[in-house]
C-alpha positions as CSV (number, residue, x, y, z in Angstrom):
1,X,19.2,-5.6,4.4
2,X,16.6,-5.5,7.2
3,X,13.3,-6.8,6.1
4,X,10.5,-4.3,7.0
5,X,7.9,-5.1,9.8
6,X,4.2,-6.1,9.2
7,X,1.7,-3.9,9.4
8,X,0.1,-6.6,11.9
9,X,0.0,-10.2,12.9
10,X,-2.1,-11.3,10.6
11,X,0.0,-10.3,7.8
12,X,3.0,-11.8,9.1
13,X,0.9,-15.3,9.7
14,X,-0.1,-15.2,6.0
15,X,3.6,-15.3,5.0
16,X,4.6,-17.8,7.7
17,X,1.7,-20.1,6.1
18,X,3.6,-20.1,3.1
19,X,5.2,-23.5,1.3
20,X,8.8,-23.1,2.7
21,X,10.7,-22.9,-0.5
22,X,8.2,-20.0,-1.7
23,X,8.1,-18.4,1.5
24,X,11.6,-16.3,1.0
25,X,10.9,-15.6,-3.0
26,X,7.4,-13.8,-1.6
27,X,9.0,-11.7,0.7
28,X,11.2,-10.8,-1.8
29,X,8.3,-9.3,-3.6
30,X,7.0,-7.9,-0.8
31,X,10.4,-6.0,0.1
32,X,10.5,-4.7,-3.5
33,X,6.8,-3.5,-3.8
34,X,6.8,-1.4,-0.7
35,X,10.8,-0.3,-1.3
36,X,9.1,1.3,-4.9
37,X,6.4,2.4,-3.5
38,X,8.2,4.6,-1.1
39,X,9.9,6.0,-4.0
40,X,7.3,7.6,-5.5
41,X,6.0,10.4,-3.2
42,X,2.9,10.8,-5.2
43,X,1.7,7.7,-3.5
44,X,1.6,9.2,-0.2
45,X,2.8,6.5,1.4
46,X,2.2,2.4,1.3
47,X,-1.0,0.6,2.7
48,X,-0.3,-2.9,3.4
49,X,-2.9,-5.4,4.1
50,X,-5.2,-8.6,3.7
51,X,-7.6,-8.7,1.0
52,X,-9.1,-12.2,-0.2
53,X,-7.0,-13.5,2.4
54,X,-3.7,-12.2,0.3
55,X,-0.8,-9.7,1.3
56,X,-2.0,-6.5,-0.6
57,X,-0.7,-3.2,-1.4
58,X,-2.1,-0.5,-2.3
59,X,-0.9,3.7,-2.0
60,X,-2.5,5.7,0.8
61,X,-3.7,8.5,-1.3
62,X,-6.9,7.6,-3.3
63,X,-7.4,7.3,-7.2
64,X,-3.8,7.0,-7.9
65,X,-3.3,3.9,-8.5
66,X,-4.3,0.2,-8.0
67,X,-4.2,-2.6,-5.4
68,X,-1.4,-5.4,-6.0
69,X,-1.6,-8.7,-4.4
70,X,1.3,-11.3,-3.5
71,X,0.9,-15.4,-2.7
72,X,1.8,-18.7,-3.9
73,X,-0.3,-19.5,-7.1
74,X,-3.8,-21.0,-6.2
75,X,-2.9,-23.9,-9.0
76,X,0.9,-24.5,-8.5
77,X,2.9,-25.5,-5.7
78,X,6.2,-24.3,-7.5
79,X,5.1,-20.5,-8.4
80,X,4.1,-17.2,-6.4
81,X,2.4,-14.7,-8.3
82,X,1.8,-11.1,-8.1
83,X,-2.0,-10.3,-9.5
84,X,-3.6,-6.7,-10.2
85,X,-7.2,-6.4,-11.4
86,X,-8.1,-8.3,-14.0
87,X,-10.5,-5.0,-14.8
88,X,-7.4,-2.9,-15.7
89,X,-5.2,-2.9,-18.8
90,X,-2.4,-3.6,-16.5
91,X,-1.1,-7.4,-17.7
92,X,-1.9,-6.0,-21.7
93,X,0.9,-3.1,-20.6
94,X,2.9,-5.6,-19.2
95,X,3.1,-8.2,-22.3
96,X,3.7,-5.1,-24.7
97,X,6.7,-4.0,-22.3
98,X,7.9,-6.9,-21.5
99,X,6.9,-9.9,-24.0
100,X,9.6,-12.2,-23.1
101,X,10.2,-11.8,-19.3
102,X,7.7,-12.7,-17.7
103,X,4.9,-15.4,-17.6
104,X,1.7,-14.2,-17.9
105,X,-1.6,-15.8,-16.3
106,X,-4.2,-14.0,-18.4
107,X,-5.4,-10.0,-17.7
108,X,-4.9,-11.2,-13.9
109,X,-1.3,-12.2,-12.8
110,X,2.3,-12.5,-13.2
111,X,3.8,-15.7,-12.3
112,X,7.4,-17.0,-11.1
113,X,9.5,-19.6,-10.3
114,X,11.8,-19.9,-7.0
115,X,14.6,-21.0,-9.1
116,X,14.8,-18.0,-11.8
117,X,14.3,-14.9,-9.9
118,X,12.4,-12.4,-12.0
119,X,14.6,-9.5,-12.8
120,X,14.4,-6.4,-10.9
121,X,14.3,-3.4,-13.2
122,X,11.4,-5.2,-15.5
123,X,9.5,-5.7,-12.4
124,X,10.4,-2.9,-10.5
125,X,8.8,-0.6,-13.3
126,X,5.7,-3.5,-13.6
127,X,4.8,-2.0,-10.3
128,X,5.0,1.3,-10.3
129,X,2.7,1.4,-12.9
130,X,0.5,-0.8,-11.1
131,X,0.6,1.6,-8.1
132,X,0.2,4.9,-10.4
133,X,-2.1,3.1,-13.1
134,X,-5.0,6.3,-12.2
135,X,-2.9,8.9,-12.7
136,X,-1.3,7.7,-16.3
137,X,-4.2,6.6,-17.4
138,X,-3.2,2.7,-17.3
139,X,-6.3,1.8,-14.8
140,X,-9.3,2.0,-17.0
141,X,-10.0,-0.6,-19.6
């Protein structure tokens, strides 16, 4: 499969400054998020850009759900991490889901490993409520 073109330069150079061997594990999360976001029409599309210097995602339409961001962990050189607002109840949905899974980095992140690929389905449905947290009511906490 193709991957999908940046939204600009800037984007692109963020991923290129990646450590090589997280480089290809962070565009894989970056392929997912934006193939589930176009999945759900009620998004009204995908925004993808830099915030805090990070690849971020967020749906065009307003109050419908939250901002996720992608990069290699800020304390690890062997993990990438997806983090959501640490304001939502987002993570706390994500442990009571998903207990075992995934490795959690308080209400902020979760982490992974190049060599164990998370798996899709779990994750998959990790960010789609991310991106629809407003309109289920997982956004406020």
């Amino acid at each position: 499969m193709p991957m999908l073109p940046f939204a600009d330069a800037a984007i692109s150079s963020t991923f290129a400054a990646l450590p090589q061997h997280l480089c290809q594990p962070v565009l894989g999360l970056r392929e997912m998020i934006l193939e589930v976001g176009s999945s759900l029409p009620e998004l009204g599309g995908m925004v993808e850009t830099l915030k805090w210097g990070e690849p971020a995602y967020h749906p065009v339409r307003k109050r419908v759900g939250t901002t996720i961001r992608i990069n290699a962990h800020r304390r690890s050189e062997n993990c990438y991490a997806l983090y959501v607002p640490c304001q939502t109840r987002l993570v706390e949905l994500y442990r009571s889901h998903y207990p075992d899974i995934f490795t959690y980095e308080g209400r902020r992140a979760l982490l992974f490993y190049p060599a164990t690929p998370p798996p899709d389905a779990p994750l998959q449905h990790c960010i789609a409520m991310a991106l629809t947290c407003h309109l289920r009511g997982h956004g406020a906490r």
